[in-house]
C-alpha positions as semicolon CSV with decimal commas, in nm:
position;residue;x (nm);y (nm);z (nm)
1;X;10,701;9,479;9,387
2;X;10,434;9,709;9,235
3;X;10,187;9,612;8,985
4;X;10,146;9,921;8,728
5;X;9,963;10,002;8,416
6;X;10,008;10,221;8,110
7;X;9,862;10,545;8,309
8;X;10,079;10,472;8,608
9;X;10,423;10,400;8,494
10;X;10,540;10,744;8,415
11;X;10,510;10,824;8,797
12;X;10,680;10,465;8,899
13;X;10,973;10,505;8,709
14;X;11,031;10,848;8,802
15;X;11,228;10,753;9,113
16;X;11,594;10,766;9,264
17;X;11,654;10,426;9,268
18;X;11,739;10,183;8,995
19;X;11,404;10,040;8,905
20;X;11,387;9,633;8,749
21;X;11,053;9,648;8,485
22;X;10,865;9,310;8,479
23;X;10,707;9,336;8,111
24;X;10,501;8,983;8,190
25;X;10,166;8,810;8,105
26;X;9,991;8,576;8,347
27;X;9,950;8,309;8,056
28;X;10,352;8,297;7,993
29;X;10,482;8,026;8,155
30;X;10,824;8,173;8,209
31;X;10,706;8,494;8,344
32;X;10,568;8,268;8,616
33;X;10,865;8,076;8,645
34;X;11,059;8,409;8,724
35;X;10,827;8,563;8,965
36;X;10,964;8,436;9,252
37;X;11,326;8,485;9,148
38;X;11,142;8,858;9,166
39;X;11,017;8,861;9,460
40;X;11,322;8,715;9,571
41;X;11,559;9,070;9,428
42;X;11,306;9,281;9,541
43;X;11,400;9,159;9,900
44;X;11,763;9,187;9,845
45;X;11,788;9,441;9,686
46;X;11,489;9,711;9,928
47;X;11,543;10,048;9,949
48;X;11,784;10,035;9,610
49;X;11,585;9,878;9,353
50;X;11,214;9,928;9,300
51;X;11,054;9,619;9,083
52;X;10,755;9,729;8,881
53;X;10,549;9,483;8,721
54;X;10,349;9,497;8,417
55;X;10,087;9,309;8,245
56;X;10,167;9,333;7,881
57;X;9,828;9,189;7,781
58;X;9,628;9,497;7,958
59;X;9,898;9,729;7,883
60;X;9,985;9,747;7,549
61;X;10,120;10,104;7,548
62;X;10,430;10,006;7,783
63;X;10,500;9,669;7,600
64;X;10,541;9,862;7,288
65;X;10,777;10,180;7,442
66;X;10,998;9,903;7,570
67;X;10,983;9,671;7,250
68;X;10,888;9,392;7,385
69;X;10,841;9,157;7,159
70;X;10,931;8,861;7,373
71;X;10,787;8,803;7,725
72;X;10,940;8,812;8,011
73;X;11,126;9,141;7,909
74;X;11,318;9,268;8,186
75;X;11,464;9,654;8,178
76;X;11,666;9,770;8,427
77;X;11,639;10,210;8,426
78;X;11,791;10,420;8,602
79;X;11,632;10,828;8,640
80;X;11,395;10,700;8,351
81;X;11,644;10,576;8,127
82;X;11,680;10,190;8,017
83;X;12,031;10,069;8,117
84;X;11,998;9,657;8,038
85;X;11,728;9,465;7,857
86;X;11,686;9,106;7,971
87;X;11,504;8,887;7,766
88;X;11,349;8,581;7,860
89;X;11,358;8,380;8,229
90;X;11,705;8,401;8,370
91;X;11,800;8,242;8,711
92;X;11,822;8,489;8,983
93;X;12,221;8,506;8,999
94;X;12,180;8,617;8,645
95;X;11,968;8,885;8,712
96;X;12,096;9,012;9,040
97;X;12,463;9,027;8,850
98;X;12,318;9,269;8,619
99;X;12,154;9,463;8,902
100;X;12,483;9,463;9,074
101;X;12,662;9,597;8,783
102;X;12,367;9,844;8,693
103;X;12,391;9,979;9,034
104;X;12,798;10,038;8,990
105;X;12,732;10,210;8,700
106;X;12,474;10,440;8,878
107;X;12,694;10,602;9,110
């Protein structure tokens, strides 16, 4: 998992692998509640999905590209482009169906 801001996310994103954006606050209860369902895909899924995280609160400029009005927003890209936009806390076989199908779609 890698913590980004505004400045840095061009250069996370640009990456071969599907990538799973964490649009989060650390005052949102349900951003906490799916951290370690995060943690969790970022082990399963190494070396084929990067998760990026991102504090809406100190970076303003990503939470409005991605539209997120709700938090958590989840957006799953692939080469830079948004695929699936997940919003609110969803339990990890949830998520990791929509990774599964993202990644189908990929190849």
């Amino acid at each position: 998992m890698v913590p980004v801001t505004d400045a840095e996310l061009a250069a996370a994103l640009d990456t071969g692998h599907l990538v799973l954006l964490d649009l989060w606050a650390p005052w949102c209860a349900p951003c906490r509640q799916v951290a370690p369902v995060l943690v969790s895909l970022a082990n399963r899924y190494a070396g084929r999905v990067k998760v990026v995280k991102v504090d809406v609160d100190q970076n303003p400029r990503t939470a409005t590209q991605f539209d997120a009005r709700s938090i958590p927003t989840l957006v799953l890209l692939h080469r830079g482009t948004t695929v699936r936009t997940i919003v609110g806390a969803q339990p990890e076989p949830v998520l990791a169906g929509a990774i599964d199908a993202a990644l189908a779609s990929a190849h």
